[in-house]
N, CA, C and O atoms as CSV, one atom per row, in Angstrom:
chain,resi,resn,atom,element,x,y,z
A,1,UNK,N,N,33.333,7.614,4.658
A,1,UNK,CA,C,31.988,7.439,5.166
A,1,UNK,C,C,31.200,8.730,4.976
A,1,UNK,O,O,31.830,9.788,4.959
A,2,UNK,N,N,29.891,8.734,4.833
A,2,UNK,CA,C,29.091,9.813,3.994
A,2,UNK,C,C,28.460,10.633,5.522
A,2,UNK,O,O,27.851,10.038,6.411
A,3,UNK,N,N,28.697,11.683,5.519
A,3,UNK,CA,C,27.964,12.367,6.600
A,3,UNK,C,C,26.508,12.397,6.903
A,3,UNK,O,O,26.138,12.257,5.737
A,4,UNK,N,N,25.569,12.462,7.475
A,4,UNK,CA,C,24.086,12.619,7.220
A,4,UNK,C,C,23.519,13.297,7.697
A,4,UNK,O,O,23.254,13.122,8.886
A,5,UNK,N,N,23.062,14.382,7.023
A,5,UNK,CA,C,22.839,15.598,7.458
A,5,UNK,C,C,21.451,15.401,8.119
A,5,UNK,O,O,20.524,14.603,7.982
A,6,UNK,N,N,21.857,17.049,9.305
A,6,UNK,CA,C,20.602,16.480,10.692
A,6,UNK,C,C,19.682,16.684,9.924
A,6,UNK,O,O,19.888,17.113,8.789
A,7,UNK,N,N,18.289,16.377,10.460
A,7,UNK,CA,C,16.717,17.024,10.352
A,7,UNK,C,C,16.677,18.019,11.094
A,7,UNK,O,O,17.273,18.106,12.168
A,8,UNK,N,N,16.111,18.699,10.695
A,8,UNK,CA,C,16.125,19.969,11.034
A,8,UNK,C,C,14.592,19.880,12.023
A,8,UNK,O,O,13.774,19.013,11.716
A,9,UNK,N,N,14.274,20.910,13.295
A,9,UNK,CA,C,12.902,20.797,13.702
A,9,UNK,C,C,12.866,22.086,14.653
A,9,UNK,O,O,13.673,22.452,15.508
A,10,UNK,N,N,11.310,22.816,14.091
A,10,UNK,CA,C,11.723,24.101,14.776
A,10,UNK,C,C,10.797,23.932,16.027
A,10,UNK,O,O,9.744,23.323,15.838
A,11,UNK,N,N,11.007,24.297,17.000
A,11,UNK,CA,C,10.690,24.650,18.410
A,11,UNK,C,C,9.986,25.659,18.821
A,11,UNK,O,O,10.513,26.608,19.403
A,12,UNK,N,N,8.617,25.584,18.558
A,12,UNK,CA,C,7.940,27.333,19.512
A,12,UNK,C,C,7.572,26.976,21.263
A,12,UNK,O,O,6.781,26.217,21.824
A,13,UNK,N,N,8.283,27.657,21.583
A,13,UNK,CA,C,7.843,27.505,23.009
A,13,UNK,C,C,8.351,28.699,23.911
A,13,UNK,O,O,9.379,29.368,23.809
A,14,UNK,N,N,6.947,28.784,25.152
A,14,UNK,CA,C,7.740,30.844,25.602
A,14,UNK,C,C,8.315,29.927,27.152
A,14,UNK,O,O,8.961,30.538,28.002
A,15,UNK,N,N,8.018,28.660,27.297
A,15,UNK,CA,C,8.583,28.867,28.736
A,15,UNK,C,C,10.108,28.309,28.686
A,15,UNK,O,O,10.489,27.351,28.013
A,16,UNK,N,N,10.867,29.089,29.515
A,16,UNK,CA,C,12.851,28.569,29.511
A,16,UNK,C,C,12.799,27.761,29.558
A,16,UNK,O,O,13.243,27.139,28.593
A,17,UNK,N,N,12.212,26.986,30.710
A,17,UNK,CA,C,12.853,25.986,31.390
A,17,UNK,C,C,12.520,24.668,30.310
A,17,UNK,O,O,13.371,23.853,29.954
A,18,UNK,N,N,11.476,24.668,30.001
A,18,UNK,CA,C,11.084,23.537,28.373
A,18,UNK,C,C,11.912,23.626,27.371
A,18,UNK,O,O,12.252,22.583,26.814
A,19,UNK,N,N,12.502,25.092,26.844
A,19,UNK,CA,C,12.870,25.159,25.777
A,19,UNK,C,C,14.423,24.499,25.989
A,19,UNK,O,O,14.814,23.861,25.012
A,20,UNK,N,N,15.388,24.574,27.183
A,20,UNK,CA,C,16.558,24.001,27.615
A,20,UNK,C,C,16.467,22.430,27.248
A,20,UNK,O,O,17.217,21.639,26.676
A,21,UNK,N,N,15.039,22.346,27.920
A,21,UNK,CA,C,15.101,20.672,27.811
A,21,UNK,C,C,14.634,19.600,27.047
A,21,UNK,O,O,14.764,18.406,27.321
A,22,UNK,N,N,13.941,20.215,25.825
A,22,UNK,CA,C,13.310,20.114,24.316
A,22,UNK,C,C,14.608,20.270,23.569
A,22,UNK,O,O,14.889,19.203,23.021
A,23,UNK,N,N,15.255,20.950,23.408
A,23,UNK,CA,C,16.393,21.709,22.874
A,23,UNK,C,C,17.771,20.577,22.825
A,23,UNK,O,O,18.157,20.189,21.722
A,24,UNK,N,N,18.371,20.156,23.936
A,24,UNK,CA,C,18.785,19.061,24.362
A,24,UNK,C,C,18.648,17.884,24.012
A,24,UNK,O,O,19.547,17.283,23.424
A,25,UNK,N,N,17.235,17.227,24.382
A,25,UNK,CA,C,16.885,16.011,24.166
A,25,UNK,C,C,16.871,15.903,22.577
A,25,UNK,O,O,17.351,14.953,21.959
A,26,UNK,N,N,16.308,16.912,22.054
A,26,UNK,CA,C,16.501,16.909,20.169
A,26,UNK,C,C,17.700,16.590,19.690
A,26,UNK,O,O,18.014,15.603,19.024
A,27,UNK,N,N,18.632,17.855,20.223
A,27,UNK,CA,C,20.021,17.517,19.676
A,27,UNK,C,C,20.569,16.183,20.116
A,27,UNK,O,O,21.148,15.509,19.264
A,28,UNK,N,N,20.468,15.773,21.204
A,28,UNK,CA,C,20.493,14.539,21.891
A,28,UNK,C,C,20.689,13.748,20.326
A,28,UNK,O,O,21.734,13.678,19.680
A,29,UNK,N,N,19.436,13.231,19.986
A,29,UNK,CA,C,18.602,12.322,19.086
A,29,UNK,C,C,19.335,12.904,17.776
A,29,UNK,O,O,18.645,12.499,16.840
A,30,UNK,N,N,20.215,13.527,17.353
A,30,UNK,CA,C,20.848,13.896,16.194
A,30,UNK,C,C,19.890,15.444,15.691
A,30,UNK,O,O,20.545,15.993,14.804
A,31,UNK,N,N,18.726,16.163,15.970
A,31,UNK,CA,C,18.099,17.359,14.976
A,31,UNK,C,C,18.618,18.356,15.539
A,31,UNK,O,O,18.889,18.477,16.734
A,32,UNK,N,N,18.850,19.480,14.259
A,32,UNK,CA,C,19.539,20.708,14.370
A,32,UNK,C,C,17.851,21.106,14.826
A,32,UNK,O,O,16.804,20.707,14.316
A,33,UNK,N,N,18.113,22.204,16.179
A,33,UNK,CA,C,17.033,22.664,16.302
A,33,UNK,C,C,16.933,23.829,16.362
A,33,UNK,O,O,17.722,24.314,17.172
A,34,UNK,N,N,16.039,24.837,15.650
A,34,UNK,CA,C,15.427,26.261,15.733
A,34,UNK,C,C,14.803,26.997,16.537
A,34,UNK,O,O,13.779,27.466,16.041
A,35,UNK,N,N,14.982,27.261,17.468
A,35,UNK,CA,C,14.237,27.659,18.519
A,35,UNK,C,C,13.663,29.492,18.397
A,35,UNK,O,O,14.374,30.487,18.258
A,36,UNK,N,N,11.933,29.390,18.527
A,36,UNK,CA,C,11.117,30.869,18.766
A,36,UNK,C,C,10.783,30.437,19.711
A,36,UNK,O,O,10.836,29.249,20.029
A,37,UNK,N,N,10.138,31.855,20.697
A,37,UNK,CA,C,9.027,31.858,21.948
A,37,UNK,C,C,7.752,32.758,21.227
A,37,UNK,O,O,6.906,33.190,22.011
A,38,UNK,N,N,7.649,32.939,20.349
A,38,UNK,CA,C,6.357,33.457,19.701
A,38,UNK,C,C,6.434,33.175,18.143
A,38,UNK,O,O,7.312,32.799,17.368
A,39,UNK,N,N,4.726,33.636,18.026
A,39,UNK,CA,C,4.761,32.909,16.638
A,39,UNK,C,C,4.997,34.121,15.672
A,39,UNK,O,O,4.686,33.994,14.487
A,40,UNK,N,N,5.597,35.427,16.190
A,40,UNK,CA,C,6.469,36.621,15.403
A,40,UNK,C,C,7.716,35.844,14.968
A,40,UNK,O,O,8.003,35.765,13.774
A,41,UNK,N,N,8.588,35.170,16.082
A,41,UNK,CA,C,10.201,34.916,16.134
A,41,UNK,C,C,9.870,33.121,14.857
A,41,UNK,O,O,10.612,32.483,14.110
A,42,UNK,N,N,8.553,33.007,15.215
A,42,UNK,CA,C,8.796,31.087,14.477
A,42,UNK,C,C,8.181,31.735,12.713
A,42,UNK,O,O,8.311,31.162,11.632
A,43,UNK,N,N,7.731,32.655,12.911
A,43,UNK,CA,C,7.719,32.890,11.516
A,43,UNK,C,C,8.792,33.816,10.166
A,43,UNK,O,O,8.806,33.843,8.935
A,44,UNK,N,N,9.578,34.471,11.289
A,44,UNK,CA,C,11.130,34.421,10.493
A,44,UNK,C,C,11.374,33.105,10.515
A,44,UNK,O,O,11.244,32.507,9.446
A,45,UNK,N,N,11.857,32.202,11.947
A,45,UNK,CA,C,12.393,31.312,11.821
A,45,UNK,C,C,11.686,29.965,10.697
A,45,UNK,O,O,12.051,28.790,10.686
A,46,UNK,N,N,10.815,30.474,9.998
A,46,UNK,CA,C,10.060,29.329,8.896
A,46,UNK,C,C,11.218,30.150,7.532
A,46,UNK,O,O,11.360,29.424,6.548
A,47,UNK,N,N,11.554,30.762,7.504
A,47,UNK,CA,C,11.848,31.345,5.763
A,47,UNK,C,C,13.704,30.192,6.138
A,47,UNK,O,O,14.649,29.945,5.390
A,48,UNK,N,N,13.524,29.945,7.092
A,48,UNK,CA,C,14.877,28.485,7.348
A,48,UNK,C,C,14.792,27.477,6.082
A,48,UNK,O,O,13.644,27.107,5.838
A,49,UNK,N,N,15.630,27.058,5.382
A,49,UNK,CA,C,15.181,26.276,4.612
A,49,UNK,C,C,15.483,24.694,5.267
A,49,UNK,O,O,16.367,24.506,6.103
A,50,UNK,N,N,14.693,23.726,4.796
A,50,UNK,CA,C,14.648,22.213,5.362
A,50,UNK,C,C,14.077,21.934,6.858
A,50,UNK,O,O,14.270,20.931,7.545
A,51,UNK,N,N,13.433,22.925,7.129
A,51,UNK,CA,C,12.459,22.459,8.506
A,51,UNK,C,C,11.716,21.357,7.968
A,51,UNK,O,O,10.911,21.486,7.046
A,52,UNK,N,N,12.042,20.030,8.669
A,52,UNK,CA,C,11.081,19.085,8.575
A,52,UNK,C,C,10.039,19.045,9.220
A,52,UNK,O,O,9.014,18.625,8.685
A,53,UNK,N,N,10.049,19.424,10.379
A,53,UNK,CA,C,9.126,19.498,11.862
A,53,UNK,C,C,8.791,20.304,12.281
A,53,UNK,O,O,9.419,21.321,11.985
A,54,UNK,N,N,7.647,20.466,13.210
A,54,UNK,CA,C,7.706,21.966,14.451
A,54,UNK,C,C,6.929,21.506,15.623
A,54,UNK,O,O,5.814,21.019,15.440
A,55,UNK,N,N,7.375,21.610,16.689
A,55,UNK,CA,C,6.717,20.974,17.692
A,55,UNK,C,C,6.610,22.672,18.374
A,55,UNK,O,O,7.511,23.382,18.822
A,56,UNK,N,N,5.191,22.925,18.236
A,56,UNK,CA,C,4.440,23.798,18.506
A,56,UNK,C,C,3.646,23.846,20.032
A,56,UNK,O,O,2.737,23.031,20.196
A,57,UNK,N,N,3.990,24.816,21.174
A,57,UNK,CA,C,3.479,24.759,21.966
A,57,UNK,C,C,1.795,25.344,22.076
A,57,UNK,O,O,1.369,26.458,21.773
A,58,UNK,N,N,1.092,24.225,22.589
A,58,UNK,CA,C,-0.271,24.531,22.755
A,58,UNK,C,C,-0.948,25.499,23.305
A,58,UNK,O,O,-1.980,25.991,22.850
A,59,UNK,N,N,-0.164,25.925,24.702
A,59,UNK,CA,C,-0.811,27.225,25.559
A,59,UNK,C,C,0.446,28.022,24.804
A,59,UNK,O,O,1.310,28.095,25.677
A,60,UNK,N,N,0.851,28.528,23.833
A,60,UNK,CA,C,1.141,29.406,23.830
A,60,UNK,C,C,1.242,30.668,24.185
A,60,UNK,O,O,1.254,31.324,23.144
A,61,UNK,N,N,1.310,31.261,24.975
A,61,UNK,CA,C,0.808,32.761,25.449
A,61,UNK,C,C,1.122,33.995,24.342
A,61,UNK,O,O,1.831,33.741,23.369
A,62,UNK,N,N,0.672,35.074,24.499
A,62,UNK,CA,C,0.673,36.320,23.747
A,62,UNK,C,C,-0.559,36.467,22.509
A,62,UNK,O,O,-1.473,35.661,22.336
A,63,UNK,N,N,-0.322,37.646,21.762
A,63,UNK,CA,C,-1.815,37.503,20.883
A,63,UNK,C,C,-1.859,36.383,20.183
A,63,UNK,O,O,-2.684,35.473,20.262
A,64,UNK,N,N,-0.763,36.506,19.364
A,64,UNK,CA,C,-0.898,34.709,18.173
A,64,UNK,C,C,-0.747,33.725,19.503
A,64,UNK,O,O,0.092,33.917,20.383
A,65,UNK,N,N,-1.472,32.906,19.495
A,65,UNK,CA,C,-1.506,31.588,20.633
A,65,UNK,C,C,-1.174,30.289,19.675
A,65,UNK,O,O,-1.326,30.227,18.455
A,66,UNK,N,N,-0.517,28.935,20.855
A,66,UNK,CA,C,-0.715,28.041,19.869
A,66,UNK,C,C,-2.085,27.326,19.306
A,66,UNK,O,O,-2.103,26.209,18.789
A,67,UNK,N,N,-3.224,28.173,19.499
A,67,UNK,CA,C,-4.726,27.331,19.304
A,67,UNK,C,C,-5.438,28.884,18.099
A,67,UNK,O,O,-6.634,29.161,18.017
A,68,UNK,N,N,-4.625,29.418,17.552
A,68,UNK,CA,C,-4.937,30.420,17.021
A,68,UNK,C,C,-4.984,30.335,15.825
A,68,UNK,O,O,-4.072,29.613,15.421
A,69,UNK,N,N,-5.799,30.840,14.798
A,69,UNK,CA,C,-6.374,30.233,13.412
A,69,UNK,C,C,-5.374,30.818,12.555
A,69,UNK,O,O,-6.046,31.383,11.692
A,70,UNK,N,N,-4.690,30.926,12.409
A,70,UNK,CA,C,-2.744,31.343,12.271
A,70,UNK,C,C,-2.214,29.970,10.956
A,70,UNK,O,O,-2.871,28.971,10.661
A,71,UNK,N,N,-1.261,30.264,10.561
A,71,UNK,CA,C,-0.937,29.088,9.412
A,71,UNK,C,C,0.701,29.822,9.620
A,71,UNK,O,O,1.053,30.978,9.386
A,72,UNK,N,N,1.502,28.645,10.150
A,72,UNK,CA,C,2.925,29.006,9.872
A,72,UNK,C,C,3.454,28.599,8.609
A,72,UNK,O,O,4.632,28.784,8.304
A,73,UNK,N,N,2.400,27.910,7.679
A,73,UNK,CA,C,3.170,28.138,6.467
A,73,UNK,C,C,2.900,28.886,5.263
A,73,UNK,O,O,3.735,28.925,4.360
């Protein structure tokens, strides 16, 4: 039987207690997940190869925000 490799989906988010439970529920659902709390740590974490996804937090806090004219790719 043929294995099927996860989807991959990266995670920006600065608060713990979300990122535990985002983190979880993903892997839950079968995706290898990447986890940053800023958009310094999610933009190493982009040179990842096969990110399908990114579920990007909106209030981001710090200078790069998630509403910030910024391009993670």
């Amino acid at each position: 039987m043929k294995q099927l490799k996860k989807k991959i989906i990266l995670v920006v988010e600065d608060e713990k207690f979300l990122i535990a439970a985002i983190k979880t529920k993903l892997a839950y659902h079968g995706f290898e997940v990447l986890m940053a709390t800023n958009i310094d740590e999610a933009l190493v974490q982009m040179q990842h190869e096969g990110i399908k996804a990114i579920w990007l937090d909106h209030y981001l806090t710090g200078e790069a925000t998630g509403l910030g004219n910024h391009s993670l790719t």
